[in-house]
Every structure is written in C-alpha cells, then in structure tokens.
C-alpha positions in Angstrom: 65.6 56.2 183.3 67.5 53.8 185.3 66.3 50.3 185.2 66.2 47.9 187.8 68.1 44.6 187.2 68.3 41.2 188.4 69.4 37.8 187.5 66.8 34.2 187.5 69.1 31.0 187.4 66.8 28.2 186.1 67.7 24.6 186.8 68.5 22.3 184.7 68.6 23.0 180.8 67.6 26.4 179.9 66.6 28.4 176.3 65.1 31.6 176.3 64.7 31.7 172.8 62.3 29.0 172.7 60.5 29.3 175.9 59.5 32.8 175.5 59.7 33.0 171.2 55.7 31.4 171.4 54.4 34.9 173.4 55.3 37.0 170.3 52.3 37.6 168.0 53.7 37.2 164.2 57.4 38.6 163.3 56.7 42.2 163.7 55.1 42.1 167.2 55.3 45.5 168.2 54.7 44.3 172.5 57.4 41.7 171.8 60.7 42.3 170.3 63.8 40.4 170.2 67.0 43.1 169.9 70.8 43.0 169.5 70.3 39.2 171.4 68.1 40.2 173.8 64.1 40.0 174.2 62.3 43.1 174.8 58.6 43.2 176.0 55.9 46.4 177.3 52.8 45.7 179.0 50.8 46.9 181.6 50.7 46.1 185.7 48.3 47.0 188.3 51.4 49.0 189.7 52.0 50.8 185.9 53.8 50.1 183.1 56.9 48.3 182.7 59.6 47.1 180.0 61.7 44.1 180.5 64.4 43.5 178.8 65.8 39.3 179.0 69.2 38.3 178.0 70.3 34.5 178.2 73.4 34.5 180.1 76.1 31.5 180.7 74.5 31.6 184.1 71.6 32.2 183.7 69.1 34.9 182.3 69.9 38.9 182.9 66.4 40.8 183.4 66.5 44.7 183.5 63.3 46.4 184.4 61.9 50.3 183.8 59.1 51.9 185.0 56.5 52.0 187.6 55.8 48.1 186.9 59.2 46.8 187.0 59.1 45.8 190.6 55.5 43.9 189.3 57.2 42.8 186.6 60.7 40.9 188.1 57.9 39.1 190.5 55.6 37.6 187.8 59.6 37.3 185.6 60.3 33.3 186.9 56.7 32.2 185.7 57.2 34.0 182.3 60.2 32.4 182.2 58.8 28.9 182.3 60.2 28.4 186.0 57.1 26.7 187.2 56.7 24.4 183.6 57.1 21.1 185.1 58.3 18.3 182.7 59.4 15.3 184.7 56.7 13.1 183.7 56.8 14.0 180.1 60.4 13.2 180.4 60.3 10.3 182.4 61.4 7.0 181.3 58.0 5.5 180.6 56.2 8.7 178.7 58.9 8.8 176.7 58.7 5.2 175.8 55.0 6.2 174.7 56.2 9.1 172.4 57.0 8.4 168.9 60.4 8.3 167.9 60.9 11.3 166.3 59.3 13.5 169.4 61.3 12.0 171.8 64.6 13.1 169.6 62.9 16.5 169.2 62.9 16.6 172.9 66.4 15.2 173.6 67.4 18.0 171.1 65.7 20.9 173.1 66.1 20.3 176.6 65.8 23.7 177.8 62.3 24.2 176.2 59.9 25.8 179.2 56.1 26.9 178.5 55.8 30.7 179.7 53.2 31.9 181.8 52.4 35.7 181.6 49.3 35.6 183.6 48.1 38.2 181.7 45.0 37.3 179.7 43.9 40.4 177.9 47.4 40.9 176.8 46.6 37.6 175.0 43.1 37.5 174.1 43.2 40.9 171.8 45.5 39.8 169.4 44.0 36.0 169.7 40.5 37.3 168.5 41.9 39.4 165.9 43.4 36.1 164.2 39.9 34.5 164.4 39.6 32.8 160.3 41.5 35.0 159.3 45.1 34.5 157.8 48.3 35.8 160.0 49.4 38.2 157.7 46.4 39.8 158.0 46.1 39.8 161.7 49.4 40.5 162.3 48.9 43.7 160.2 46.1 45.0 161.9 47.1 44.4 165.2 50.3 46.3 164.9 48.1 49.3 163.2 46.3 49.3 165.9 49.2 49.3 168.5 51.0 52.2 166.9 48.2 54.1 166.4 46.5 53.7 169.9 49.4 52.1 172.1 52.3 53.9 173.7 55.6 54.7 174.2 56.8 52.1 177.1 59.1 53.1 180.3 62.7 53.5 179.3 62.6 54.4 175.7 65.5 56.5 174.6 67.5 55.0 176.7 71.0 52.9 175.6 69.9 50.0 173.3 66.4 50.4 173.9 64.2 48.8 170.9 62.7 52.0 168.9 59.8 50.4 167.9 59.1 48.6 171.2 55.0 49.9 172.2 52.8 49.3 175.3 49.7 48.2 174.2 46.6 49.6 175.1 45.2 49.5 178.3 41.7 47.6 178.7 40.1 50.8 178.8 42.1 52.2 175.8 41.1 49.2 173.6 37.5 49.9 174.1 37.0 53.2 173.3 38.8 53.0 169.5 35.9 53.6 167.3 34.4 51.3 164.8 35.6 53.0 162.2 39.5 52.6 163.4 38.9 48.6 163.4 37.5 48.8 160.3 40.5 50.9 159.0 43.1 48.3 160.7 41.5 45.7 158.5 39.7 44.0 160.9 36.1 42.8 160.2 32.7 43.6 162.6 32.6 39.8 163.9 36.1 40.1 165.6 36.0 44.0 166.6 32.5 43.3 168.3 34.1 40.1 170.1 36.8 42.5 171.5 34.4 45.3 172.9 32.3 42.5 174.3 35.2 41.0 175.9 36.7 43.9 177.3 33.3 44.7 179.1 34.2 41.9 181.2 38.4 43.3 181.8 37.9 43.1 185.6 36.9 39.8 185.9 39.5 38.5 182.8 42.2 40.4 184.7 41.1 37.8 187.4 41.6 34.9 185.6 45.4 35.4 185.4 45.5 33.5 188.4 43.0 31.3 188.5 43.8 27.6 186.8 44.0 26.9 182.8 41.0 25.0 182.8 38.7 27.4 184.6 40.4 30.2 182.9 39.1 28.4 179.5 35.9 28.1 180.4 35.7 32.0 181.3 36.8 32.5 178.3 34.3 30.7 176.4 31.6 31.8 178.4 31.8 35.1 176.0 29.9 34.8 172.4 32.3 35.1 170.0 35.3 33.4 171.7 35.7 29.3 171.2 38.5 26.2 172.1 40.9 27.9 169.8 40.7 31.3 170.9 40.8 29.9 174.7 43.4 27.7 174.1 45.4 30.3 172.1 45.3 32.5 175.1 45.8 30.2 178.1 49.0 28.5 176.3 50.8 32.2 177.0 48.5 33.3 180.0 49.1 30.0 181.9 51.7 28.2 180.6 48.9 25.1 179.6 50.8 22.0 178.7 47.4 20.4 177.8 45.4 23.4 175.6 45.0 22.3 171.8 44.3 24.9 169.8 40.9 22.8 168.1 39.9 24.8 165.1 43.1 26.2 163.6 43.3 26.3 159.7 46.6 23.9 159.8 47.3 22.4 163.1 45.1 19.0 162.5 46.8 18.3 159.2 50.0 19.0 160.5 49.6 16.6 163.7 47.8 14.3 161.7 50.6 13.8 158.8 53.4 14.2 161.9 51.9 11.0 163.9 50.0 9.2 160.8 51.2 10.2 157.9 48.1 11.8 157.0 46.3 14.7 157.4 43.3 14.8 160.0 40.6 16.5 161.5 40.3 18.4 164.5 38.7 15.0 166.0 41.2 12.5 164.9 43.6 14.9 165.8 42.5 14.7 169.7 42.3 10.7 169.0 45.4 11.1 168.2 47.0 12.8 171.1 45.0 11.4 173.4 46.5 9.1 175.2 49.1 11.8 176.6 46.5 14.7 177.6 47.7 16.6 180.7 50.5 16.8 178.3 49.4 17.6 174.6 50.4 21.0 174.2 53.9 20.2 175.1 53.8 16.8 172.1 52.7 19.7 169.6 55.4 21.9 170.2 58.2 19.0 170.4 56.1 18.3 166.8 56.8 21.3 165.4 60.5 21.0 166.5 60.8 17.8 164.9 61.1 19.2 161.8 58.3 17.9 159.9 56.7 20.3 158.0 53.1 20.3 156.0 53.6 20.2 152.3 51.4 23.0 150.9 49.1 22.2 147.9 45.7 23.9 146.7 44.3 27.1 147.5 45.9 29.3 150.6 42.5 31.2 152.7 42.7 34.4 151.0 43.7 37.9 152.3 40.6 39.7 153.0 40.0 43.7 153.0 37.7 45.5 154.9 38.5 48.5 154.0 37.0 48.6 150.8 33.9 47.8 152.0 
C-alpha cells in the first residue's frame, strides 16, 4: 500500500515524544505504538480506517498516512499534534511568577510539551472505563485481550517498517456486540462492561462531542450512569486537548499533587484547593508536576489485582 505523506512544522519548541506519549493506554497499547523512533497509531474515520505513522524531524514532524482515512487523518494530524495547545499565558511572565519553583524549571526544561487533541472520544472512553478502580496492570491487560481478539489488522500492515503488532480497535458497533462472557474472559468485571454497552448506545451522539468544547463534552459524558469527573476528565485530556480537566478520583494523583506542592499528601478536595488558583490551566501544572521529578514514595498496601475469571 502506498501511503500518503506530509510534513507539519510547529512553531516554536517542539517534542513529539511528550505531546503525544499521554494518548497511549499503558506500555503495551496495541492502538498506539512507538517503533524504530517513530510513533505508530490505527483508528477509525468517518472516511475508514487509517494508520499514521509520526516521526520528529529537525524540521519538523514527518506524517505518513494509509488507508481509506489517511486523507481524514492528515486533517485532524496538527490538533493531535498539539498545534492548537495554547500556552502563552501559562508561560507568561506573571503565571510563571505564580508557579512554584520547581514547576516553572520543569517547564523551562520541556519547552516543546503540547496537549494533543484526537477528537475522538470513544477511542478514549473504552479503555478509560476499563481502568475504572481497578489497577493498570489489570486494565491494560484486558484491554489489549480484547483488541487482539476483536480489533483488526490496520491499513498498511506488511508494508516496510510497519509495527506487527500495531491493531485498529473496534469500531463502535464492534465493541458492542462482544458478549458478556468475552469481558468477563478479558478480566473485566460487570460494573465496567455494562458501563461500556451503555455508553456505546449513545456512539452517535459521543462521536459528536469530538467537536464540541471540553467542558460540554464532560458533562455528556457524565450524563451516562457509570461514568464520573475521572473518567470524563480521563477522556477529554486526549479527546480535547483540556488544559484544565483533573482527573478527581484517581487512586494516586491527590497524594502525589498534594506531597509535590505541600509536602504532604491530600485529598481529591485539597488537591483542587490546591490548584486552584491557576484553573483554566491545571491540567497543564500536573503534567509539568510530573516532569518535575518528584515522585510518591510508596508505603502500605498496593489495591490488589483482581480476577474475574475465576468467578
């Protein structure tokens, strides 16, 4: 298959790596792989399927394109790329000034850090409610059961350099009919396989919300038993590119902020105390957290691995 190829020059300071590392779902990712130095991703467009291959160039980033999609594809590319992520008032003079020390040298340090938008929410809603309380290993492990056993093989595979394992997810109409049973092989218990169907009833109108604003996009979200603020905010930071979405409710992400700005770990409330007085922003002081390099010591019990399967 030939692909088709183009090339997206960003301004300013650019790095792939980072902007587009946050869209793959655990190492493993079976939609999302990064090969020989180049990332690889397979999904679905309303003109097909399509596999885009991006390369960070000297001058810029190399995109190559297969299947019936690929057209779709290079036209939603500069978004996923982070070309509409707008930072000049986090990096102004004066934010900065408000930004603790070591997020402002986090930020100095990766210049070239974008927030991707896919526009795509089922893409990220599946594998969202499938790491509902539960921990990533298992999540991860279901999800890519799942993919190989009910995804496909994407445009262009066989061709040079192509990722072997790359896979095209299912399509909305694919993820609904796997049977119970399937979910329930693939680990994954009744509350989170039942949120999925339920969720996929409404595919038309989620489709939809790819272009409509974060915020309304959340609350579409939520309006669906079964998904909450994480889940929402989980899928809007990779559907929209959200520089404000807080993932409220994660296992370790108030501890974490709390012990990076305090000291101390917090809850999910004095977590958003905490951050704020920079909302419209908070999703982007998180990630320059994390690149800080503090990390959360560890101590007591880990949530256990649970199996379904046995049940």
């Amino acid at each position: 298959m030939t692909p088709l190829e183009m090339r997206w020059v960003p301004t300013g300071s650019y790095d792939l790596n980072a902007t587009v590392g946050i869209l793959r779902r655990g190492p493993a990712d079976p939609c999302s792989i990064f090969h020989d130095g180049a990332w690889w991703f397979a999904f679905h467009t309303p003109d097909g399927a399509a596999s885009l291959r991006l390369q960070q160039l000297p001058d810029g980033v190399n995109l190559l394109g297969f299947g019936p999609g690929a057209e779709r594809a290079f036209a939603s590319a500069p978004a996923l790329l982070g070309a509409d992520d707008d930072w000049t008032e986090f990096d102004s003079r004066s934010f900065q000034a408000s930004l603790p020390e070591h997020v402002q040298t986090a930020r100095r340090r990766h210049p070239g850090l974008r927030l991707p938008r896919t526009g795509r929410v089922i893409d990220s809603l599946v594998p969202a409610i499938l790491e509902q309380k539960v921990t990533g290993k298992e999540a991860f492990a279901g999800y890519r059961r799942l993919i190989f056993r009910y995804g496909s093989v994407p445009p262009g595979a066989g061709s040079a350099g192509f990722p072997a394992r790359l896979r095209l997810a299912p399509s909305p109409a694919e993820w609904a009919s796997i049977p119970s049973w399937e979910w329930h092989r693939a680990g994954v218990g009744p509350q989170r396989s039942d949120t999925v169907m339920r969720a996929l009833k409404r595919a038309a109108g989620l489709e939809r919300l790819g272009s409509a604003d974060a915020s309304t996009a959340a609350t579409g979200l939520m309006s669906i038993p079964g998904i909450g603020p994480w889940t929402a905010a989980e899928v809007t930071q990779c559907s929209h590119g959200d520089p404000d979405s807080v993932a409220v409710g994660d296992y370790h992400l108030a501890g974490f902020v709390g012990l990076a700005l305090t000291g101390q770990p917090v809850d999910d409330n004095t977590m958003m105390e905490l951050l704020e007085p920079w909302r419209g922003h908070r999703q982007r002081v998180v990630r320059m957290l994390y690149l800080s390099g503090i990390s959360k010591e560890r101590h007591g019990p880990r949530m256990s691995v649970r199996d379904y399967r046995d049940i």
